[in-house]
C-alpha positions in Angstrom: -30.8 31.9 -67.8 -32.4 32.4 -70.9 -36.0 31.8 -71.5 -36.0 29.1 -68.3 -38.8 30.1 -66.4 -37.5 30.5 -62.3 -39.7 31.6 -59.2 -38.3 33.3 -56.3 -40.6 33.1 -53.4 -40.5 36.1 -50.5 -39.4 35.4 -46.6 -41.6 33.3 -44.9 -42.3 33.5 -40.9 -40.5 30.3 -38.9 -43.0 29.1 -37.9 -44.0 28.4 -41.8 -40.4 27.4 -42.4 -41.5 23.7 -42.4 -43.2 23.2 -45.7 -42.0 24.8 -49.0 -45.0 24.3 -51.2 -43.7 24.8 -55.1 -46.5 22.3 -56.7 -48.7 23.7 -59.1 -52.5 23.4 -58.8 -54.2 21.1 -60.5 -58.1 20.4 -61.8 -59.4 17.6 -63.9 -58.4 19.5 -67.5 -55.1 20.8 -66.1 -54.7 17.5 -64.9 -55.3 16.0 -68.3 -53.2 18.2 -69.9 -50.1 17.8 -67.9 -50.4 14.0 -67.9 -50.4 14.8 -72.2 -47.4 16.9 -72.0 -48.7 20.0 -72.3 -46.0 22.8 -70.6 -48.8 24.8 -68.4 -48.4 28.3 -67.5 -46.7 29.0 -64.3 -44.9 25.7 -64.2 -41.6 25.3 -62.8 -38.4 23.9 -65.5 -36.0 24.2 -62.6 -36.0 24.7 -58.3 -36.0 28.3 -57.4 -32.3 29.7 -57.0 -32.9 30.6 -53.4 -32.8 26.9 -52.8 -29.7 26.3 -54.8 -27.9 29.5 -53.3 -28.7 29.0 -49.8 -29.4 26.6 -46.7 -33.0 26.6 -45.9 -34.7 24.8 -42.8 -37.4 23.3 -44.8 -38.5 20.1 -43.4 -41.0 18.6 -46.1 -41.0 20.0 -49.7 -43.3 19.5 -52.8 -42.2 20.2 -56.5 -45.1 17.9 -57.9 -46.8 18.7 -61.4 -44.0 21.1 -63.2 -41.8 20.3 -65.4 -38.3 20.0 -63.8 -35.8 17.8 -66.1 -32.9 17.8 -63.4 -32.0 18.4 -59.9 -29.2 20.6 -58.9 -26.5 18.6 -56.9 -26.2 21.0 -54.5 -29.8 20.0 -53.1 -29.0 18.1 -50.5 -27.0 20.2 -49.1 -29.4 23.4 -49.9 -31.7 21.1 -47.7 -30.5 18.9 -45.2 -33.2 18.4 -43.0 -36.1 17.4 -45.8 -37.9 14.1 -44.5 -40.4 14.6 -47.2 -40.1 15.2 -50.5 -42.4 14.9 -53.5 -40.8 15.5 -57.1 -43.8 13.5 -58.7 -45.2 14.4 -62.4 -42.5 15.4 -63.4 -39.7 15.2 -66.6 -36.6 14.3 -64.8 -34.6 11.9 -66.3 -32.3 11.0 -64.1 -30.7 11.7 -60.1 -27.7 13.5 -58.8 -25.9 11.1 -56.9 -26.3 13.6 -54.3 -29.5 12.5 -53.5 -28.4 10.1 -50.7 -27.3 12.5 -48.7 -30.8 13.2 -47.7 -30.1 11.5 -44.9 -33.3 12.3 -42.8 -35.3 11.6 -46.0 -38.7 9.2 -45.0 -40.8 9.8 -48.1 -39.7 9.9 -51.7 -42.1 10.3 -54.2 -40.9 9.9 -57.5 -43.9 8.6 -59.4 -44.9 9.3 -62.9 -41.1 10.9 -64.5 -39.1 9.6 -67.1 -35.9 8.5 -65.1 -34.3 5.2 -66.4 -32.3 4.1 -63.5 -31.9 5.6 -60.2 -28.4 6.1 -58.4 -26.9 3.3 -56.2 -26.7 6.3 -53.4 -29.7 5.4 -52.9 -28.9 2.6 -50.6 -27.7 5.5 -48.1 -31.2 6.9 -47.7 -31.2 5.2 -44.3 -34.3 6.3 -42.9 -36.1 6.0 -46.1 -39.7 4.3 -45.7 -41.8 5.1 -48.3 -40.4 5.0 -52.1 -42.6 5.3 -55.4 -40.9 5.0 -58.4 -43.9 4.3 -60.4 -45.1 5.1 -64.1 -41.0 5.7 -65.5 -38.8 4.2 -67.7 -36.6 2.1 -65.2 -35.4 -1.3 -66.4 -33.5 -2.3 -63.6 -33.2 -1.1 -60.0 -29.8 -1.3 -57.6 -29.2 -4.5 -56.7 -28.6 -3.7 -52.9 -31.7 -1.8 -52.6 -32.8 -4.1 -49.8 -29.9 -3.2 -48.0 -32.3 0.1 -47.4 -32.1 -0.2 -43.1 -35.7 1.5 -43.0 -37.5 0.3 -46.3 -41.8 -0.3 -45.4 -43.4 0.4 -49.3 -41.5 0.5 -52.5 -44.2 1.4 -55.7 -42.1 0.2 -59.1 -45.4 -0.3 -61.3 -46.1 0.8 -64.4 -41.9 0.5 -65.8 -39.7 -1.7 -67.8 -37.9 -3.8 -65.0 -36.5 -7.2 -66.0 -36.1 -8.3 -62.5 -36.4 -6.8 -59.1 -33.3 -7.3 -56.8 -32.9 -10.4 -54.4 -31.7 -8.5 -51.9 -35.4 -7.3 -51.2 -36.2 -10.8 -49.9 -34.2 -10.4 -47.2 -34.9 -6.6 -46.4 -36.8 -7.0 -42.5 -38.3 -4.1 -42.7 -40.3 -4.3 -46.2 -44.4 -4.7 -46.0 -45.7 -3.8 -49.4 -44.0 -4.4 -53.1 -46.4 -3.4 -55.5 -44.2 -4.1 -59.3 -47.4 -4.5 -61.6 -47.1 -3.9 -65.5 -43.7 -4.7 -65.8 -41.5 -7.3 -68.1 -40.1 -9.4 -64.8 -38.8 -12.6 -65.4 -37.3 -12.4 -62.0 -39.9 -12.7 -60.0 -42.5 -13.5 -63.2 -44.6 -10.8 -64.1 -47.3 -12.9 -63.4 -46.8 -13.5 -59.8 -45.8 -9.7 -59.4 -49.2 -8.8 -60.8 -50.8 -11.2 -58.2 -49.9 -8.5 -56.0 -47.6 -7.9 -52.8 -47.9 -10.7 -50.8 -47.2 -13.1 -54.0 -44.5 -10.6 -54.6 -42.8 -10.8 -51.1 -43.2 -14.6 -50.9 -41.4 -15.1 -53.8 -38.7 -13.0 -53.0 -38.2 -14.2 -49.5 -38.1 -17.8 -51.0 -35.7 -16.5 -53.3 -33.1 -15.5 -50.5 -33.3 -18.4 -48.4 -33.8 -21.6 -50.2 -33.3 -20.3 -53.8 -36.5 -21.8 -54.5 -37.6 -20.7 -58.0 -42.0 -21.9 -58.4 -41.8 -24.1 -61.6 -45.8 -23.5 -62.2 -45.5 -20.0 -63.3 -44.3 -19.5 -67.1 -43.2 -16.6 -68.3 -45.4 -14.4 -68.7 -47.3 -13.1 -72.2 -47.5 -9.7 -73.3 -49.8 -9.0 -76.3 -48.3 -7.9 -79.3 -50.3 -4.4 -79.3 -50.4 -2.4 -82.8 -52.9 0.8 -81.9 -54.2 2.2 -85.3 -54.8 5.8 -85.9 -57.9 5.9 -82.4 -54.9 6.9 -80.2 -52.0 9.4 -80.0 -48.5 7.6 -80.1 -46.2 10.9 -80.5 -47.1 13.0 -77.6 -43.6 13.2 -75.3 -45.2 11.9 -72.3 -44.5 7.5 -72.5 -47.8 7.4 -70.7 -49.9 9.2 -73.1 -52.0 6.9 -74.7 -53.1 5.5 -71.2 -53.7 9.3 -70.5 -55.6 9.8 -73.2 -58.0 6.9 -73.3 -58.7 8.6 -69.8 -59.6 11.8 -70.9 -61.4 10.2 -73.8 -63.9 8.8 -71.6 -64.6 12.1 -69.5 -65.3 13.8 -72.7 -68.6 11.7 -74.0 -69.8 14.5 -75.7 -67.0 14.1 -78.4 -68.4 12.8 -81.6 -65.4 12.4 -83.1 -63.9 10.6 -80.7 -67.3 8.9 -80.4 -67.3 7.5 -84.0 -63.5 6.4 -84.0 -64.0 4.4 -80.9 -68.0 3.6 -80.9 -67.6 0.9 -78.3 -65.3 2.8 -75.3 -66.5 1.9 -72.1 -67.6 5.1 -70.1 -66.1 6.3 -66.9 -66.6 4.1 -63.6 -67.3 1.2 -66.0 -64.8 -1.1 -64.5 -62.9 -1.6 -61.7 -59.8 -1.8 -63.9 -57.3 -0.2 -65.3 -57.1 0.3 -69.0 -54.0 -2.6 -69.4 -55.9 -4.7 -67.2 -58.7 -4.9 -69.7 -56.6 -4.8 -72.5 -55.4 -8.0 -70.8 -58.9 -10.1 -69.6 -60.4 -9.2 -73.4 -57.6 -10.5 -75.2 -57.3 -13.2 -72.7 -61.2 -14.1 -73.3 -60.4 -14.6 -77.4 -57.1 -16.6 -76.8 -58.3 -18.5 -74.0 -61.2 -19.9 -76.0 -59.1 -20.6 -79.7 -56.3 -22.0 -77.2 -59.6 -24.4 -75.4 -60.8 -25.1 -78.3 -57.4 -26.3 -79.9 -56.1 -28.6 -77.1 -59.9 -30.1 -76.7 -59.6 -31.3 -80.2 -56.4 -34.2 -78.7 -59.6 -35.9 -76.7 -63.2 -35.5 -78.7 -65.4 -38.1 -79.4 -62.9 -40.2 -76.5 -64.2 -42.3 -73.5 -61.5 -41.3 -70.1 -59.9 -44.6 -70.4 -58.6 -43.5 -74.3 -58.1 -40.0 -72.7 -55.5 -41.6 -70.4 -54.5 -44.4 -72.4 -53.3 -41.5 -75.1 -52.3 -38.4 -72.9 -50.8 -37.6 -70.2 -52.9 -34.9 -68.5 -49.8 -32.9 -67.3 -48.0 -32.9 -70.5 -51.0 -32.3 -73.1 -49.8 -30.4 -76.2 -51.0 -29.8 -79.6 -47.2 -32.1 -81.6 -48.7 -34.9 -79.0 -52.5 -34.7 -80.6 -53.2 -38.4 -82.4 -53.8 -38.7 -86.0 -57.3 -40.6 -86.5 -59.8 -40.4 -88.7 -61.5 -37.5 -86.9 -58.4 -35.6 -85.6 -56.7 -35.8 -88.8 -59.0 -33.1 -90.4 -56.7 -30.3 -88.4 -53.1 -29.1 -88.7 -51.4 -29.2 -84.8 -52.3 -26.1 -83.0 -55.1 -24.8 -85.1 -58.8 -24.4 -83.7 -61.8 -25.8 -85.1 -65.1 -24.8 -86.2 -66.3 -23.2 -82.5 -63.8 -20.8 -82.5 -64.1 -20.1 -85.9 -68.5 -18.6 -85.0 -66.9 -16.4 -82.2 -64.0 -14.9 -84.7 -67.3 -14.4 -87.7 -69.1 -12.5 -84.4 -66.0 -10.0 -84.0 -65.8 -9.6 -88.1 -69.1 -8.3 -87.6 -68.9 -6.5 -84.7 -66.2 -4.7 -86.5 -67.6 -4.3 -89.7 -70.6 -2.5 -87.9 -69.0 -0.5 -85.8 -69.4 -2.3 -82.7 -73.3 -2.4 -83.4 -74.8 -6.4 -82.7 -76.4 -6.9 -86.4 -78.0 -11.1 -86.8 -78.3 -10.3 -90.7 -74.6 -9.4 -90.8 -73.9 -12.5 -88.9 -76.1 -14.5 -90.8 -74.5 -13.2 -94.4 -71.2 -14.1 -93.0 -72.4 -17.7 -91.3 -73.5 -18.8 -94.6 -70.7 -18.0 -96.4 -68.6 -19.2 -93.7 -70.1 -22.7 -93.7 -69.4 -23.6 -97.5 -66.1 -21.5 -97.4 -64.4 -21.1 -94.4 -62.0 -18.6 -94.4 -60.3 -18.6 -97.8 -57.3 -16.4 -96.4 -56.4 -19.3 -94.2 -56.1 -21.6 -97.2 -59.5 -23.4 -95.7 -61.4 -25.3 -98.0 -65.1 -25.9 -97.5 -68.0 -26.9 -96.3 -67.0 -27.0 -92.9 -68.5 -29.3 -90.7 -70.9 -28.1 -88.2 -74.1 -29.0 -85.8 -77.0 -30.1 -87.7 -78.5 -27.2 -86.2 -76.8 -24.6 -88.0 -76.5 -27.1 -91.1 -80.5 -27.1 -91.2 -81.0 -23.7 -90.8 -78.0 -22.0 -92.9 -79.5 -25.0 -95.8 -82.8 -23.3 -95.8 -83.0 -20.3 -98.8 -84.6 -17.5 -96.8 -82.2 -18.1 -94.3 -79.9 -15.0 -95.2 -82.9 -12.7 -95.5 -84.7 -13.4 -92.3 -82.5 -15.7 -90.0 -85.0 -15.7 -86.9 -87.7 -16.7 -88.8 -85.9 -19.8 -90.4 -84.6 -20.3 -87.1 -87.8 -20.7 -85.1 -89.1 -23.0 -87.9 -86.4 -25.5 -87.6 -87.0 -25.8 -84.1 -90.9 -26.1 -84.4 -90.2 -28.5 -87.3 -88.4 -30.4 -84.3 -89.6 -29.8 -81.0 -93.2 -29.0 -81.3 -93.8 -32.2 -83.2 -92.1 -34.8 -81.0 -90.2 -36.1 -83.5 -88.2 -38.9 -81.4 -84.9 -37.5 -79.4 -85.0 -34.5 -81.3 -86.2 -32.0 -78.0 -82.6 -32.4 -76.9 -81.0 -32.5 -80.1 -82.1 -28.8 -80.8 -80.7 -27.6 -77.8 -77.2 -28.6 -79.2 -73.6 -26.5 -78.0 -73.2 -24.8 -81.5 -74.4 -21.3 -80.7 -72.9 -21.2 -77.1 -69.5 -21.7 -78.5 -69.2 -18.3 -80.1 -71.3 -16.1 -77.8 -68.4 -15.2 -74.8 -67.1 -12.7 -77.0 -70.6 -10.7 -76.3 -69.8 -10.1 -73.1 -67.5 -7.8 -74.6 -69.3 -5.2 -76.6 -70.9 -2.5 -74.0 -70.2 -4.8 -71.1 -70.9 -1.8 -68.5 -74.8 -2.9 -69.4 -76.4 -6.1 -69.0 -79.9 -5.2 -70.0 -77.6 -5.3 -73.7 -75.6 -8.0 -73.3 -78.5 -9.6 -72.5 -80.2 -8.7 -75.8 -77.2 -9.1 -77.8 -76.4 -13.1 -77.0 -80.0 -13.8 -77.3 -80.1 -12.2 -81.3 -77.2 -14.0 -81.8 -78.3 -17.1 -80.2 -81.3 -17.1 -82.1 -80.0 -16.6 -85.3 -79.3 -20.5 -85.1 -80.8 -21.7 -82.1 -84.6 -20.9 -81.2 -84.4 -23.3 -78.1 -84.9 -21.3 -75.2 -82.1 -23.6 -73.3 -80.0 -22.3 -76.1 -80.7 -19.1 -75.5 -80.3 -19.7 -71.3 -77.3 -20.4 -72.0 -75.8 -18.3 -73.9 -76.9 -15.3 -72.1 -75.7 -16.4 -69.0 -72.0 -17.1 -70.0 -72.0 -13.6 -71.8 -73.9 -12.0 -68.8 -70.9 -13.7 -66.4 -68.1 -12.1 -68.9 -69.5 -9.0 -68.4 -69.3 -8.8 -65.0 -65.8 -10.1 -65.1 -64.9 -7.0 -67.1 -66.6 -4.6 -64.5 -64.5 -6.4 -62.1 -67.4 -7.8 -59.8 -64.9 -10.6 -59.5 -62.4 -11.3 -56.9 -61.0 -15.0 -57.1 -60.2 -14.6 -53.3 -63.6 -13.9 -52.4 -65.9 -16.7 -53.1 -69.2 -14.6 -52.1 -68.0 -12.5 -55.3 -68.3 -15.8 -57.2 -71.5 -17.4 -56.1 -72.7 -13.2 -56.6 -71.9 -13.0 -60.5 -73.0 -16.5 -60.8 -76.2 -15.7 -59.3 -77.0 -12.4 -61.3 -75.8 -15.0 -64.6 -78.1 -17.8 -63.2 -81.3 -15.1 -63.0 -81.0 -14.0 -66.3 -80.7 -17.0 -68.0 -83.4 -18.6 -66.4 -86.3 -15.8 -67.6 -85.9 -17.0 -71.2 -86.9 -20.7 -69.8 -91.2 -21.7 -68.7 -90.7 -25.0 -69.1 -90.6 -26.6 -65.7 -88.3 -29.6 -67.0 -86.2 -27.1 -68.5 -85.6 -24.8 -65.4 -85.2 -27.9 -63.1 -82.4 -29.0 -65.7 -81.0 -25.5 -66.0 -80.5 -25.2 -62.3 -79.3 -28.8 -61.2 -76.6 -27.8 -64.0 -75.8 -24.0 -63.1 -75.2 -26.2 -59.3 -72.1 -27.6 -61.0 -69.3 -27.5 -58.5 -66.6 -29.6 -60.0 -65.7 -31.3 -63.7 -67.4 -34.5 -62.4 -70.5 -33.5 -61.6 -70.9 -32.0 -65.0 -71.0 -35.4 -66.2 -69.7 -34.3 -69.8 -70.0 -37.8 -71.2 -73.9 -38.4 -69.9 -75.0 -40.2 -72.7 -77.2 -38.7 -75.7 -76.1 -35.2 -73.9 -72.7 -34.7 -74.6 -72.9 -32.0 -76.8 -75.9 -30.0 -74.6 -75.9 -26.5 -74.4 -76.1 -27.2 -70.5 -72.7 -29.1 -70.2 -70.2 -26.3 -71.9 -72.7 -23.9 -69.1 -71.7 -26.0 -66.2 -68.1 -26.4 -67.1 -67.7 -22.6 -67.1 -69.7 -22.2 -63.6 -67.3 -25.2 -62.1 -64.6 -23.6 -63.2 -65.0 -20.4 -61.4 -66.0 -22.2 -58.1 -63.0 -24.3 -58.9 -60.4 -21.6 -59.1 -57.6 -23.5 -60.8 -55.0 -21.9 -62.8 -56.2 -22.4 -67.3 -53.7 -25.3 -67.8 -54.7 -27.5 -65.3 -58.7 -26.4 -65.2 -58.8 -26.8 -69.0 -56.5 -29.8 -68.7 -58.9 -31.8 -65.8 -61.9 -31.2 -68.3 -60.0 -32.4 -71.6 -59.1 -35.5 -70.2 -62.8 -36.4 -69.5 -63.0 -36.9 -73.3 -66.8 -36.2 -74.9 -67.2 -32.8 -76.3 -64.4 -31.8 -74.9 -63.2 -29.0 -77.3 -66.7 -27.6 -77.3 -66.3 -27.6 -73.6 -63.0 -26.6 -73.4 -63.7 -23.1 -75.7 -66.1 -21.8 -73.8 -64.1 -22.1 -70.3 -61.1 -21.9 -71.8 -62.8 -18.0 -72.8 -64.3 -17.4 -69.2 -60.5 -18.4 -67.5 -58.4 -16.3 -70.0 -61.3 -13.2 -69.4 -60.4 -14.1 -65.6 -56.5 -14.6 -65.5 -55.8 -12.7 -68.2 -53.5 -13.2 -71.7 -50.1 -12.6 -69.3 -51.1 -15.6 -67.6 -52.2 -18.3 -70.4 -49.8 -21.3 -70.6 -47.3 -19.9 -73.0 -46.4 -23.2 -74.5 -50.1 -23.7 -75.4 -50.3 -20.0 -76.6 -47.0 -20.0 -78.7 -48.3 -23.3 -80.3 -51.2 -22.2 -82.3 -50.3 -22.1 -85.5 -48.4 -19.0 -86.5 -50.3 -17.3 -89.6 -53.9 -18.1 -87.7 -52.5 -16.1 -84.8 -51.7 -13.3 -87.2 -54.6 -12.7 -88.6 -56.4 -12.8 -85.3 -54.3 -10.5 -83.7 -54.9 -7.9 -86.5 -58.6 -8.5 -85.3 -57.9 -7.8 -81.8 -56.2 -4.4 -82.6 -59.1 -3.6 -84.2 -61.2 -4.7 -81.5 -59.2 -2.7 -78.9 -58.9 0.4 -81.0 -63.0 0.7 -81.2 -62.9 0.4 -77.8 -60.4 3.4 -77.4 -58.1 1.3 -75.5 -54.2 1.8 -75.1 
């Protein structure tokens, strides 16, 4: 047979006739190395010919991590009385349409091969109860696979199906349907990534009413573009994912180190490494997507909310032209987006390093230039915070120090209204995005939103704030949160609450602080309390509402758009802590697709960039 590498294995006793054990061993950098293609010594390319040649009595059989690219057809019939068998980590590509003729077959474990369909003999598989067909290449499945008389846990994650077959809703036996990272349309990817239960609902709806939920759009899928961090050409389809695995085992790299300074170490989250890709881009687009639907109702009482809106129907074509609204094209964002994009310019330009001169440099220019690539023309019109301070000609050589002046100028002196006006909502705007940058540790992300913070806004309720909403981020990305656990809620926001809280001694302040972190609905936020509505407090409360709300983003961001005031302000920085929480694949795609098309380019080429230091796939 060539150079095809074969095993024949000697006579076995009858009482050891029940397993045939042909896996090959496996540590951690074998493991690795297989899961990057690598052909290992010793592994198998096809079954041992004393299978093919002969009947054998063999009752459960394991082929798992070799390199097998076919079965022969004779198998079933080599091994008729197999109730388990595990062909997993594999290269096959496709089936014999033998294979249902393992009719005493019970568990079939497929996972992590390269097949692309499976055979509709499948359906004869009568006793079949366990199936995993995870990490392939499948794009559709049999449509009578529920017709499977024994069926209990089908695993499809991890492929490229379209659609999963109706016939699964009525399948009696079925208990678990786990289809995450797919491209279903049928159910939506986004219910399928809810999990099983969502899963099987829909189906079973599906079957007997032809019920079809209208609330769930399709679902997103970032336009990835990995630069030159990652692998792309290794044969296994799953190598990127295996890599940024093994990446973060070896810490000790300093290559890899310097290409990817921000890669979260092992055990750092809960998540897998899509997942994260998904709540971080979420995060960015959730806030440009806040903060461009909140400009249709700033500056508006309710009653013009309502009178101009409907607050199911909100869109960026229906925004009204006035004298304040008129400043922005349909679908773009404003100026509170724009801080958190000049954070990630120079969090990128600095190698994921935190740096308040960079950001101060890039502020400055940013505020009598906007971004010039855009076709913006400046000054742009910001808080007289950051007007003051970015006004002052030190300001780009020592930002803290100017910072703290303006707020002495302000504060300390009593001048009349101006203790509230210098704890404006211009600095927490941009600061959910440093939740991002070594989220795994607090004690930093601590440190970080408070340099940043500063570097405008010296008020220590400024500060509060904006650690606490990047401190919650954080946690979101470690995956402390679990939406169908409110104790994990009231948890996060109670580690959030106690950090923010030691940057405040005034007793006034604190008492304010807490009464707002208390915020359990929109209302009680009270976003149009007059001579407060742009506090750093209210954009704060509307993000700890909002989780103790739980709404899906259209609706959540929706409810608090329609209550008019500061609403885009608002609207950013929950719109950032719901799309960290649900995810890109879940933001209202009509709202996603309608941000203006050459903005969204150049912020996804920022997100990349992002992703790549991170050493994500």
């Amino acid at each position: 047979m060539g150079n095809v590498e074969t095993h024949d294995f000697v006579p076995v006793r009858d009482d050891e006739r029940k397993e045939l054990n042909l896996s090959r061993k496996m540590n951690p950098q074998l493991f690795e190395q297989h899961m990057n293609g690598e052909t290992l010594p010793g592994s198998l390319n096809e079954l041992p010919w004393n299978i093919v040649d002969s009947i054998s009595l063999f009752e459960r059989m394991d082929a798992s991590f070799n390199m097998l690219t076919q079965l022969p057809v004779e198998l079933p019939l080599r091994l008729p009385h197999l109730y388990y068998l595990d062909l997993s980590h594999n290269h096959l590509t496709s089936l014999p349409h033998s294979f249902g003729l393992l009719f005493h077959l019970r568990t079939l474990l497929l996972n992590h091969n390269n097949l692309k369909q499976i055979p509709k003999s499948f359906i004869h598989l009568v006793k079949l109860e366990k199936l995993d067909l995870s990490s392939n290449e499948l794009v559709m499945l049999p449509d009578e696979l529920g017709s499977m008389e024994s069926l209990k846990k089908l695993n499809v994650c991890h492929n490229y199906l379209q659609a999963l077959p109706s016939s699964l809703g009525d399948c009696k036996t079925l208990r678990v349907v786990l289809a995450i990272n797919n491209k279903c349309e049928r159910p939506p990817q986004c219910i399928c990534d809810d999990g099983s239960e969502a899963t099987l609902q829909y189906l079973h709806r599906q079957i007997h009413n032809g019920y079809l939920p209208k609330e769930y759009d399709s679902v997103n899928v970032f336009k990835r573009v990995r630069g030159n961090v990652l692998q792309t050409s290794v044969a296994n389809p799953h190598s990127a994912r295996a890599q940024y695995v093994q990446e973060q085992t070896h810490t000790s790299n300093t290559t890899s180190r310097v290409r990817t300074p921000l890669r979260p170490p092992l055990n750092a989250t809960t998540y897998e490494a899509d997942d994260l890709v998904d709540k971080i881009t979420g995060l960015i687009y959730g806030a440009a997507i806040g903060d461009a639907i909140g400009i249709c109702t700033e500056h508006l009482s309710p009653d013009e909310c309502h009178f101009h809106y409907d607050k199911d129907e909100l869109c960026y074509d229906d925004i009204i032209q006035d004298k304040h609204r008129v400043r922005w094209h349909k679908g773009d964002w404003t100026v509170d987006f724009d801080q958190m994009i000049l954070v990630l310019d120079s969090l990128l330009a600095w190698a994921g390093v935190i740096d308040e001169l960079d950001f101060a440099q890039r502020l400055s220019y940013w505020c009598y230039n906007g971004f010039p690539e855009l076709g913006d023309v400046g000054p742009n019109l910001v808080c007289n915070t950051i007007a003051k301070v970015v006004s002052d000609g030190g300001y780009i050589q020592d930002p803290h120090t100017v910072s703290r002046a303006v707020w002495s100028k302000l504060y300390d002196q009593g001048e009349a209204g101006c203790q509230n006006y210098t704890a404006d909502n211009g600095a927490i705007v941009r600061t959910a995005i440093l939740g991002i940058p070594q989220f795994h540790d607090l004690k930093e992300v601590t440190q970080n939103a408070q340099r940043i913070c500063q570097s405008t806004h010296w008020d220590a309720r400024c500060q509060a704030s904006c650690v606490a909403i990047s401190v919650l981020i954080a946690q979101v990305l470690q995956g402390k949160y679990n939406p169908k656990n409110s104790s994990s809620v009231e948890e996060i926001l109670d580690v959030a609450k106690e950090t923010g809280k030691s940057f405040l001694s005034d007793t006034n302040h604190i008492k304010d602080y807490l009464h707002h972190f208390a915020a359990k609905d929109f209302e009680s936020v009270r976003v149009g309390e007059p001579n407060r509505q742009s506090y750093t407090f209210k954009p704060l409360a509307a993000a700890v509402a909002a989780l103790r709300l739980q709404k899906d983003f259209r609706p959540a961001v929706s409810d608090l758009v329609m209550r008019g005031a500061d609403s885009n302000s608002n609207a950013c920085v929950v719109g950032a802590i719901l799309g960290c929480v649900q995810g890109y694949s879940k933001l209202p795609k009509n709202w996603l697709d309608g941000l203006r098309p050459q903005e969204t380019q150049w912020l996804n080429a920022k997100v990349n960039a992002l992703l790549d230091m991170m050493g994500l796939p």
